[in-house]
N, C-alpha and C positions, 0 to 999 in steps of 0.2 A: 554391476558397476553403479557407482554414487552418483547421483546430479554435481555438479557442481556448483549451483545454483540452487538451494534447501529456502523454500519461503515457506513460514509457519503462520499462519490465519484464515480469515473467515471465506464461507463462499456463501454467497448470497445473489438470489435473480433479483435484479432490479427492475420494479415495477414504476414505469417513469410516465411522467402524465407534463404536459406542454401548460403553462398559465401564462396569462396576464400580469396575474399577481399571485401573491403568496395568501390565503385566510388569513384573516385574523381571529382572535377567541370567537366564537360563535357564530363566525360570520361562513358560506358556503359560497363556493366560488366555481363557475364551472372553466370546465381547461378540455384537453385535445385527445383524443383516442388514447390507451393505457399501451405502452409499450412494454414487451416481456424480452425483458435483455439479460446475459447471463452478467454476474456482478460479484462484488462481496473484494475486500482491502486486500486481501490474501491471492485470492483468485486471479482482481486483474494484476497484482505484482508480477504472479507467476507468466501471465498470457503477456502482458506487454515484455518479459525478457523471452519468454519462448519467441517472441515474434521477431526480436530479433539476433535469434538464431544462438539464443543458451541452452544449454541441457542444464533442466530445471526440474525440480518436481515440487510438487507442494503435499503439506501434510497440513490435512484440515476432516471436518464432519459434512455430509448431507442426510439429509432425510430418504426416505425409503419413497419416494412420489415422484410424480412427473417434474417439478422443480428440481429434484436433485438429479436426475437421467440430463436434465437437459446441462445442468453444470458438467456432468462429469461428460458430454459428448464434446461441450464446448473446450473442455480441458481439454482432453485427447487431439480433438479435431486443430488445436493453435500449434501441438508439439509439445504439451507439459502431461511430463509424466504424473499418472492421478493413481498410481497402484498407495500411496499414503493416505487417500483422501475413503475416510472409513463412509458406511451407511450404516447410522444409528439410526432408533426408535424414536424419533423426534420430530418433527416439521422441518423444512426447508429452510434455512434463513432467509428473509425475506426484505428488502428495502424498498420503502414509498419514496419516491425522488418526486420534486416536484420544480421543474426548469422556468425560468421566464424568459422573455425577450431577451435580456441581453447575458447570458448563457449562466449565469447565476444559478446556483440550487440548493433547496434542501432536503434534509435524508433525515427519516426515521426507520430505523435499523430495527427488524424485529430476530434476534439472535437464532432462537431456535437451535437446529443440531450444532450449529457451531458452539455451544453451553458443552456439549457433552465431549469436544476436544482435549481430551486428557493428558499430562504430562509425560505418561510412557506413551503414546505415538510417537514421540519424534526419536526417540531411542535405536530405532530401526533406520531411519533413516537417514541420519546424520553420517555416519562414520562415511570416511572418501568425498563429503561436502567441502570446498572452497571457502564460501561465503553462507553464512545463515542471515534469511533477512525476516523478524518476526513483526507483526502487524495486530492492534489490539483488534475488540468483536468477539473475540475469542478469551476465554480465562482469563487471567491474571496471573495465575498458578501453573499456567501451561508456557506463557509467554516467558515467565520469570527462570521456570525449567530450562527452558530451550536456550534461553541465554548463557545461565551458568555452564551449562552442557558444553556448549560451544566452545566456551572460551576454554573451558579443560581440555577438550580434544582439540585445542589450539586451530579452532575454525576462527575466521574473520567474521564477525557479529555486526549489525546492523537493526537496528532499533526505530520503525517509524510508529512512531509514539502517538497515533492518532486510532480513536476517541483515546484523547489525553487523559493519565489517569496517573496518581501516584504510585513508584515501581521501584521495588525492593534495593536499599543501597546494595546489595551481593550484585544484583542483575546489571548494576548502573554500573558501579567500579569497573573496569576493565572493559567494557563494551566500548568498540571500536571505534561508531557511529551513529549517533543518536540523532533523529532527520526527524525534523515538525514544521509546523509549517508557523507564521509570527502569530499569529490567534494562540498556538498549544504555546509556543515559545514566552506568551506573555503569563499566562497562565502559571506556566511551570516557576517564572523567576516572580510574578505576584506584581510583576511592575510593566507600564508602558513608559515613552519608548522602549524596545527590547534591546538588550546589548546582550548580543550573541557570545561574545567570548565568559558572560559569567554563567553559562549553559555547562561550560568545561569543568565548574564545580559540583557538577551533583554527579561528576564521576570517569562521563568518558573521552576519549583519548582524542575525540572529535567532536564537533557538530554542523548540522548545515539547516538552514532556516531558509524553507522556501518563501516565497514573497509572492507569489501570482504571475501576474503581467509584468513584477519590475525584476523575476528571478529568481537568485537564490543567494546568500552569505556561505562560505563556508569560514570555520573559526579551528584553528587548531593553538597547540603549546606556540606556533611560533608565529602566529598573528591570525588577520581573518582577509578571506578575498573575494572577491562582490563577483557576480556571475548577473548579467543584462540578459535578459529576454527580447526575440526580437517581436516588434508591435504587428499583434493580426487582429482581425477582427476573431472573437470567441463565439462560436455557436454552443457549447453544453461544454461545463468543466467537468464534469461527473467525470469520477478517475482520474482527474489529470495531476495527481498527488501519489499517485499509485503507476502510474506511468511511471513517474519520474524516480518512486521507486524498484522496479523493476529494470529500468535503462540503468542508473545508479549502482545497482547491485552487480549487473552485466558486468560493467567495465571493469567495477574491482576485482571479481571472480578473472578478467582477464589480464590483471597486472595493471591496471592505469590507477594513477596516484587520484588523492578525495578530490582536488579541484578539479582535472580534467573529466572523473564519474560522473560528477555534478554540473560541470558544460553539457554531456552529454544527458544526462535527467531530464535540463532546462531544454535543452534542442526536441525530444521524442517529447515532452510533456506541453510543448509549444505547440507542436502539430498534432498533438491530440485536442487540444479545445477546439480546434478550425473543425470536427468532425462531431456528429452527435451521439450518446450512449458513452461507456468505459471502454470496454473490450474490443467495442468494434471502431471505437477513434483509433486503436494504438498505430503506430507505422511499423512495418516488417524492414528488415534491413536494408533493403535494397531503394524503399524510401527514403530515409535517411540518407542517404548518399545523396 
């Protein structure tokens, strides 16, 4: 039997260290004990909808090493099926996060087996998917795949387009949902302020622009509607973009229209910054309530 819930990208442990500040060129800076947290764009989409109570699988790469053992326990142990998630000849992928005070971070991604995700994976598991939700980290050539695929087998597609990259008009046309956050959004249109409804020209039928702390837009053919986050105090945002897509993807997979997905993204991707790490901020359903 299919997940209903297909996310295609990267699984990565995030190695996350606590700062003061962030270095600058040349400068070394020391920061707080190295944490080993299971991680990667792909992985938490999948852990934050398994948590609240999807059948989901993911198809992605790990390495043959202690890093990928402990993704693939982490997968299993949330409720996402990992029977797609291959062991190549490669290293773990790997993210250096580095958090400050006020829950801020940045990430240097080092890919690794996720390079070696190839566009026939997702072939097997696709058919009897709902929703495909594809996450870059991972190819370009894999993601592009998985999208045309979809939309043949008349899957609902969703596209969180971050690390932001330019992405085949075939894969754009007709994709359902294309989700960035206003950094990729400005990016993609080449202009600031962002006007989310000219997002709807490079292709799909949707789009939603998250914001942080003030939300998210979402923009369709017949206008766009602004989604309020409510104000908390943030300890670590790590994931909480990934949260938001995994809760997002939930709801569609379960008949709720983009604006109501996307209240609920902003609501689990809320109470994910209050918490430290990706995977282990997400809330399980019975939180959210």
């Amino acid at each position: 039997m299919a997940a209903q819930v297909l996310v295609v990208g990267s699984a990565n442990v995030d190695l996350a260290v606590k700062a003061e500040r962030r270095p600058q060129g040349g400068e070394t800076v020391l920061g707080a004990d190295t944490e080993v947290l299971p991680g990667g764009k792909g992985a938490n989409t999948a852990v934050a909808a398994a948590k609240l109570g999807a059948d989901v699988a993911l198809v992605g790469a790990v390495g043959d090493d202690s890093f990928g053992t402990l993704l693939l326990e982490s997968l299993r142990d949330s409720g996402v099926r990992a029977d797609h998630v291959r062991t190549v000849d490669r290293p773990t992928g790997v993210a250096y996060i580095t958090v400050t005070p006020d829950g801020e971070n940045s990430i240097l991604v080092s890919p690794g087996a996720n390079r070696a995700l190839c566009p026939e994976a997702v072939a097997a598991a696709l058919p009897g998917a709902r929703v495909l939700v594809a996450s870059m980290e991972v190819p370009l050539s894999t993601v592009e795949h998985a999208l045309v695929s979809a939309k043949e087998a008349g899957v609902r597609t969703v596209l969180n387009l971050s690390p932001v990259a330019e992405v085949a008009e075939q894969a754009l046309s007709g994709l359902d949902v294309l989700l960035v956050n206003q950094h990729e959004a400005a990016w993609l249109l080449g202009a600031e302020p962002v006007d989310a409804m000219r997002l709807l020209e490079l292709g799909p039928k949707a789009a939603v622009v998250t914001k942080g702390a003030s939300g998210a837009v979402v923009v369709t053919g017949e206008g766009s509607s602004e989604i309020r986050a409510p104000k908390v105090e943030a300890v670590d945002t790590t994931g909480a973009g990934d949260a938001f897509a995994g809760a997002f993807s939930t709801a569609l997979a379960r008949g709720a229209n983009i604006v109501d997905a996307a209240t609920s993204g902003v609501k689990v991707a809320t109470m994910s910054v209050r918490r430290r790490g990706a995977q282990p901020s997400y809330p399980n359903a019975a939180e959210l309530e």
